[in-house]
N, C-alpha and C positions, 0 to 999 in steps of 0.2 A: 197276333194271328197264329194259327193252329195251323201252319204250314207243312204237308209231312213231303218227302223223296218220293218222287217216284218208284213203283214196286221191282223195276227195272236193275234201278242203284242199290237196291238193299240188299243183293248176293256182294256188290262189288266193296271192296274195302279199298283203301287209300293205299296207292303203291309204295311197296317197300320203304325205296330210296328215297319219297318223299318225305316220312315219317325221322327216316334214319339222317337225313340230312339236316334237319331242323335240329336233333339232337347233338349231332359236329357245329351246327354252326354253335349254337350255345355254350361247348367247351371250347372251340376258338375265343368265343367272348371274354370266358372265364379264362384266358390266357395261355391253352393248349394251342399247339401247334397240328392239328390233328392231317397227317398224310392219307387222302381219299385214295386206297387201290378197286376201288369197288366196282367205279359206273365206266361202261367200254363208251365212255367218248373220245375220239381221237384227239388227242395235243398238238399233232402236226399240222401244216396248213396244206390246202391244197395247191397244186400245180402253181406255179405266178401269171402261166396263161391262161388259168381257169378266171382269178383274180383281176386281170388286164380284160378280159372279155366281158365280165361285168361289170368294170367302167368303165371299158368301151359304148357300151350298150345302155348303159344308164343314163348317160350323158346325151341321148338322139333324144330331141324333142318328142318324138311318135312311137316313145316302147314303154308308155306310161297305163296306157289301158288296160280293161278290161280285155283277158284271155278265153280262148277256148277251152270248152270243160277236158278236152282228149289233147290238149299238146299241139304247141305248133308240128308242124311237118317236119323239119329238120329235126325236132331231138326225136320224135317217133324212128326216121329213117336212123339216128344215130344210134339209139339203142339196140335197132334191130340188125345193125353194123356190126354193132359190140360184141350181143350172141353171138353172129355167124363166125364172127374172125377170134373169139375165147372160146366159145363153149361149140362151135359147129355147127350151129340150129339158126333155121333162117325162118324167118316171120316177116309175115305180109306187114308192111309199118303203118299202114292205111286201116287196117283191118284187124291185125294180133294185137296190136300194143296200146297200154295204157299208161303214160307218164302220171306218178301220183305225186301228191306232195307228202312226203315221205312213205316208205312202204307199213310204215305203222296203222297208216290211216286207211291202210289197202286190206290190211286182216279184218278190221274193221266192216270196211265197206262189204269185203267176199259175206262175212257172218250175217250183215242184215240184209244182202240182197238175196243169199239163197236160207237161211235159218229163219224157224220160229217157233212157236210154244207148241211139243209133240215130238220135235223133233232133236237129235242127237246127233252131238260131235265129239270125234274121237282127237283127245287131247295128250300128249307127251310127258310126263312124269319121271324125272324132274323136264322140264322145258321153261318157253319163255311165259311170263307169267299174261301177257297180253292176249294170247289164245285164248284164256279159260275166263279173263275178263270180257272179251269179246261175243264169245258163244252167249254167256252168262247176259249181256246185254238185248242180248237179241232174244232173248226169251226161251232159247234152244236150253238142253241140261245135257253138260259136259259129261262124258265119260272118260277116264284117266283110262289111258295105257302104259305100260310098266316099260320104262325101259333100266336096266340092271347093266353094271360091268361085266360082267359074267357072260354076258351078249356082245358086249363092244358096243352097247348104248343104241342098240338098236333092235326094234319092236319084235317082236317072237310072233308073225304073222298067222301060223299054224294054230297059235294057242288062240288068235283073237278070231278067228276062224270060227271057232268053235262056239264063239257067244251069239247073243242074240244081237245080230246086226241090222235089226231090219228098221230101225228108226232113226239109224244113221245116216246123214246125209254126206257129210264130211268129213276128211282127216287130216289133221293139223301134222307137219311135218317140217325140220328143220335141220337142214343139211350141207355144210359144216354144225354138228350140232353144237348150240348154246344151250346149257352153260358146260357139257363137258368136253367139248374138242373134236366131237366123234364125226369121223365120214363115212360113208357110205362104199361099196363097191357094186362092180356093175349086176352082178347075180342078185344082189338085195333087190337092186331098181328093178331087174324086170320081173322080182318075183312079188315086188311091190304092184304094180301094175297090171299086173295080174289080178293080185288080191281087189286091187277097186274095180278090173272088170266082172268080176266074179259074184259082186257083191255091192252094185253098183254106188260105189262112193265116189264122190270127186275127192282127191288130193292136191290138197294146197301147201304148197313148197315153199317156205320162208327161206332165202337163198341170197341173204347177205353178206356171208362169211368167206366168200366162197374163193375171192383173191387171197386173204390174209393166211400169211406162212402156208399155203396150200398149192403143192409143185405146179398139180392142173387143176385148174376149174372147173367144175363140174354142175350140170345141169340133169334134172329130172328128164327132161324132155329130151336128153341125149336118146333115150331109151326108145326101143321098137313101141309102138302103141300108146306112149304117153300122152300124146296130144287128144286124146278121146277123154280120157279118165285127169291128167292134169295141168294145172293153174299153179302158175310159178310167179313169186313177189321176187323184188331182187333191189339194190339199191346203192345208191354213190357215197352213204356214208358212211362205209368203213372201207371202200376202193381207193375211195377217192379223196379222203380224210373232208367232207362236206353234211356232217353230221348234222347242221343246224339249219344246212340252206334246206335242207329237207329236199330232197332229191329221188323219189323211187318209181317202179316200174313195176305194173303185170302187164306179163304175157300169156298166150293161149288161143285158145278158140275164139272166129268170131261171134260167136251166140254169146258169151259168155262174157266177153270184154264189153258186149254190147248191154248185157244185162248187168253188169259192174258198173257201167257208167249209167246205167240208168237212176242209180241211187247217188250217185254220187256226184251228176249234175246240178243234186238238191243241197249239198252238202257246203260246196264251194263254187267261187267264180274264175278257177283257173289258176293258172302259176306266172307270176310275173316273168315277164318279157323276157329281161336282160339276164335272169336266170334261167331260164332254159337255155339261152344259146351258152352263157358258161359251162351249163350239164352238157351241150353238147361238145366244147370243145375237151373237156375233163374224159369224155366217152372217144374220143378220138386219141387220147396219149396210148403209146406202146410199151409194151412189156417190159421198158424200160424203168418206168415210174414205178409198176408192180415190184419187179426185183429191186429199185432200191429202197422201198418203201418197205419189204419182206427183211432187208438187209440190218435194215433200224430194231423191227421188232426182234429181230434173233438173239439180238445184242441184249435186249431185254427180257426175252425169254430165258436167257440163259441166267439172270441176277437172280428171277422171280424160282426158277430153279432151284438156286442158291437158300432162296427163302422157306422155299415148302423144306428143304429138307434141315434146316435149322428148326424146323417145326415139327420134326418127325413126320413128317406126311410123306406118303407115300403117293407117285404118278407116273400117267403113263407117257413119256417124253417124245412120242409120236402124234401127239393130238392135235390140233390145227385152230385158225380162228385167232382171234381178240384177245383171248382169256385162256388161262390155266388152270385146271380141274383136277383137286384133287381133293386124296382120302385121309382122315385125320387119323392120329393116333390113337391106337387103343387104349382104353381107361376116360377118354373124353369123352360126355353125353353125347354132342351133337355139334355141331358145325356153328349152331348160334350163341353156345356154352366157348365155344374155342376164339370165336372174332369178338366176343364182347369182353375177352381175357386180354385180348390183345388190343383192344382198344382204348381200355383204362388202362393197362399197364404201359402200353409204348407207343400210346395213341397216332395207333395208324387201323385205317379201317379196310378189312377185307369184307365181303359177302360170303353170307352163310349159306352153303349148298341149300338147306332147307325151304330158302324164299321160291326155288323155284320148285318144291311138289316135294314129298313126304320122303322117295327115292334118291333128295338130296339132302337127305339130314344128317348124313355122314361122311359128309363132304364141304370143301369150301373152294371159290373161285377167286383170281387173283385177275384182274387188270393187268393188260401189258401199256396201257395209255400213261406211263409216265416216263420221265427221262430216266439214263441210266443214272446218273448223281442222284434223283431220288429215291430210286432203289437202295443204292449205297447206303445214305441216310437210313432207311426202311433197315438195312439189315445190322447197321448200328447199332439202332435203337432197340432191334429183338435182340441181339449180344448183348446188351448193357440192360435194359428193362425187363423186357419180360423174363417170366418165373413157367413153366411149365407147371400146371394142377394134372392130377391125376385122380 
């Protein structure tokens, strides 16, 4: 059978880590020990009364069913708790909010219920690579926008100003940004908001970062006028170290929530029971858990430190987020030339700035998701193994 892809999948290539990971498992086979710092999934667990509420809840004969597509009522109302009492912003929980099964699935959803073939999205370079995947599925054709250190990783509004914007619908925006640490300050957001009233774009705010080593939390829609022009994702897996129960959330407009869900009714049958009241008791812990949770990563921020500069890398040690972003050594090609040096030589795997947009090819990202002892190890192994090429 002469079976071909959909014309859809043929922009989309196989993720990274998917590729990269099949290649580690193969050298573990062959006897490596290979140390992953690559992928930001959290190692900690969440809460014990996140854990206790999901087998509390699992165990009621009557929380086995089929869900509704928008969330029970309580984690709607808990979310929209969580804004007002971290970020300041109060959403109608009946009406703003949409609980997703994880916010991945929410980039997703926003690209096919408002994008299609004609139209353009403006995409973050380097950024997360699921944007460009996203747009790309929906039939839309991504436009890169540049973001440079030389900016503090954030979009030169002025310059994009000046292009042809009139087939843009959307802008992809990520803040704490991944993969290089960058936040934002309040002058960018309303001069950001501006720019999509100006120019009528919606802006869509990936805004999972935004607890981790980050003094305050910050939301787009702090901002005068946001709520006209933007649609904010946000989610409990790296809050809330619940990476896998898949836990996320948009907020916004009711037009907009309501046109979100309307694709995404088709999509799925809800979110089980007894996990959403876990998400909500996980959305109910105080800044207690955040600070000791921030307390762990610094501990490790501070090894991975230790590592870039046994690497000769150069960073900026105010960045925020999951990961460490830095710039390689001069005389090294590129960021994929530098972690595949160090992955035969002292097989431990970082990620190459590169994967995520052309703007990271002279850079690589460091995981803070492992213990400090594996760091130790980690920086062992580049003392004793690795050789620096030039």
């Amino acid at each position: 059978m002469n079976l071909q892809v959909a014309k859809r999948l043929q922009q989309t290539e196989e993720y990274y880590f998917s590729r990269k990971l099949r290649e580690i498992d193969e050298m573990n086979k062959a006897g490596a020990k290979v140390i992953n710092l690559g992928i930001g999934s959290p190692d900690l667990p969440p809460h014990p009364s996140v854990i206790a509420t999901l087998h509390e809840y699992a165990q009621k004969p009557d929380t086995h069913a089929y869900q509704g597509y928008k969330g029970i009522p309580a984690l709607r109302k808990a979310m929209a708790d969580w804004y007002q009492r971290f970020y300041g912003v109060t959403f109608d929980p009946e009406k703003e909010v949409l609980p997703l099964i994880g916010s991945k699935e929410g980039i997703m959803h926003i690209c096919m219920t408002y994008l299609q073939e004609g139209d353009e999205a403006l995409v973050p370079n380097p950024g997360y690579p699921t944007y460009r995947s996203a747009v790309n599925l929906s039939g839309a054709t991504v436009v890169d926008y540049n973001l440079e250190e030389k900016n503090g990783w954030l979009p030169d509004l002025d310059a994009l100003a000046k292009r042809d914007l009139s087939k843009v619908k959307l802008m992809w925006v990520n803040y704490p940004h991944m993969p290089t640490g960058a936040s934002f300050n309040e002058e960018f957001a309303k001069k950001l908001v501006q720019f999509a009233q100006q120019h009528n774009i919606l802006i869509c705010h990936d805004n999972p970062y935004s607890f981790i080593l980050n003094k305050q939390p910050q939301s787009l829609l702090q901002t005068p006028g946001a709520r006209e022009v933007v649609l904010e994702l946000n989610s409990l897996s790296k809050s809330s170290n619940m990476a896998g129960w898949r836990v996320g959330m948009l907020v916004g407009k009711q037009e907009w929530i309501n046109e979100v869900l309307r694709f995404k009714s088709n999509i799925d049958s809800g979110m089980f029971q007894p996990l959403q009241m876990a998400a909500v008791k996980a959305l109910e812990l105080g800044p207690e858990w955040y600070a000791e949770l921030n307390g762990i990563y610094e501990g490790r921020r501070k090894k991975v430190f230790e590592l870039l500069s046994l690497l000769n890398c150069s960073f900026d040690t105010n960045q925020v987020g999951l990961f460490v972003w830095a710039k390689i050594p001069a005389g090294v090609k590129d960021g994929f030339e530098l972690t595949d040096q160090i992955l035969q030589q002292a097989q431990v795997f970082i990620t190459p700035g590169g994967i995520f947009g052309s703007n990271g090819n002279g850079y690589i990202r460091v995981s803070l998701c492992k213990d400090e002892k594996v760091f130790d190890e980690v920086l062992e192994r580049i003392k004793t193994k690795f050789k620096q090429q030039s």
